[in-house]
N, C-alpha and C positions, 0 to 999 in steps of 0.2 A: 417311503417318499423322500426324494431327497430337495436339499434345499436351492434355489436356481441360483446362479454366480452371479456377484453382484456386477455392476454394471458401470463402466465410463461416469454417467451423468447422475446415476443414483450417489453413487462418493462423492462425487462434488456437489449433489441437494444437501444430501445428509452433513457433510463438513461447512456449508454456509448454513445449516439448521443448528449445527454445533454452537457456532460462530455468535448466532443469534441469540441462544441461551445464555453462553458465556457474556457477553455484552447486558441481556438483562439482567442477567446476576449481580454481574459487577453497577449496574444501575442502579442498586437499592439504597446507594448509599445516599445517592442524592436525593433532594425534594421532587416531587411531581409537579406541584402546583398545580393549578387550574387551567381549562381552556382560558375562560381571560386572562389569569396571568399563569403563564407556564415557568418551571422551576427549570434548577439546572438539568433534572433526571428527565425531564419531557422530551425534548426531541431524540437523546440517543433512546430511548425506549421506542419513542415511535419509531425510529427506523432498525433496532432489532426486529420487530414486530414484521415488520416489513421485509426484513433478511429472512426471518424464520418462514415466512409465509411463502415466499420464492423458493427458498431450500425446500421445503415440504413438497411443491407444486412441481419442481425438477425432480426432485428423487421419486416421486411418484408416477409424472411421465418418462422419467428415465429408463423405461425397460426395454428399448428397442434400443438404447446406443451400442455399441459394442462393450464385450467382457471386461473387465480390467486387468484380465490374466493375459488377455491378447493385446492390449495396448502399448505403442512401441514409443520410445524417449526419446529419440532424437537428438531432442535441444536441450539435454540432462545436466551438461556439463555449463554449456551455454546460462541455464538457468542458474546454476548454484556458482557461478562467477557474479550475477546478477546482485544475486542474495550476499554473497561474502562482503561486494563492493557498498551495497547499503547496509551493512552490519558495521561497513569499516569507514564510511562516511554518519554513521549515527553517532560512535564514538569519536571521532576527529570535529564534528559540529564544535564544540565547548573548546577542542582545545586550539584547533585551527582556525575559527570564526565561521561565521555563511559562505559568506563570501570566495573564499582560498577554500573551503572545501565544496562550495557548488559546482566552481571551475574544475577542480579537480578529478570530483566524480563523473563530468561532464566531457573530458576531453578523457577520460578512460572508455566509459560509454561509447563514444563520436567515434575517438582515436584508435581508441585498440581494437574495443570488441568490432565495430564498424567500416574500420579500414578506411573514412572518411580524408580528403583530404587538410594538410595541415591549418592552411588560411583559415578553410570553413569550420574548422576545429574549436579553434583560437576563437574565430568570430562569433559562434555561437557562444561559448562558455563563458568568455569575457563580456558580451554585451548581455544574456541573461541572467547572469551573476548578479551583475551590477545593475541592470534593470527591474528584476523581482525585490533587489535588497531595496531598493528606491523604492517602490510600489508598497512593496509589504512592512518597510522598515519605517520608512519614511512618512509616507498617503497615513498609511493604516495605523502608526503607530502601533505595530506587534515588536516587541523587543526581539531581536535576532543577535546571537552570539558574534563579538568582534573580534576573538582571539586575543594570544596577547602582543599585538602589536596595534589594538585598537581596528580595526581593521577587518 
């Protein structure tokens, strides 16, 4: 008997089931708390719980998507420019600010990968830059990196 080829939607149940463990794992470290009052480990628990339970329910109905041996990439390269670009905006965050690398990440997205034109480039990047750091920095008081030109 052999065993049947895994499947498109079975890998992607199974890797958000993964997903789901790792996150409760790493949850233990916090308190739970109670339903009256919930600790800091409450809610990312609840929503592993939630992950795993999705993942479970996909990889289980997964057996009708197609093979994964048959599935074609397309946007392979497209994707791991995605990925490079937020690996190389993660590390610029601290040293560039929010702000100069919101924009930045933004008008490579818009500009390059997009083919966008330049105004609407510029307009975008510059006023959500500066409109999320107002909202998030400002409203919310969450501290966001200024780089070092304060900024």
């Amino acid at each position: 008997m052999s065993l049947p080829r895994l499947r498109n939607d079975q890998l992607s149940g199974l890797m958000l089931l993964a997903l789901a463990l790792f996150v409760g794992w790493q949850n233990r470290a916090y308190p739970l708390g109670s339903v009256q009052e919930p600790g800091a480990g409450y809610t990312p628990l609840l929503i592993a719980v939630f992950l795993g339970v999705i993942g479970l329910l996909i990889a289980l109905k997964g057996a009708s998507s197609e093979p994964l041996s048959e599935m074609q990439w397309p946007e392979a390269k497209r994707a791991a420019m995605i990925l490079v670009a937020c690996a190389v905006a993660t590390y610029a965050l601290e040293h560039l600010g929010y702000r100069i690398t919101v924009m930045s990440l933004l008008v490579f997205f818009l500009g390059v990968m997009e083919h966008k034109k330049p105004l609407a480039v510029a307009s975008v990047a510059i006023g959500f830059s500066l409109l999320s750091f107002y909202f998030i920095g400002t409203l919310l008081r969450v501290p966001l990196p200024r780089g070092p030109l304060g900024w």
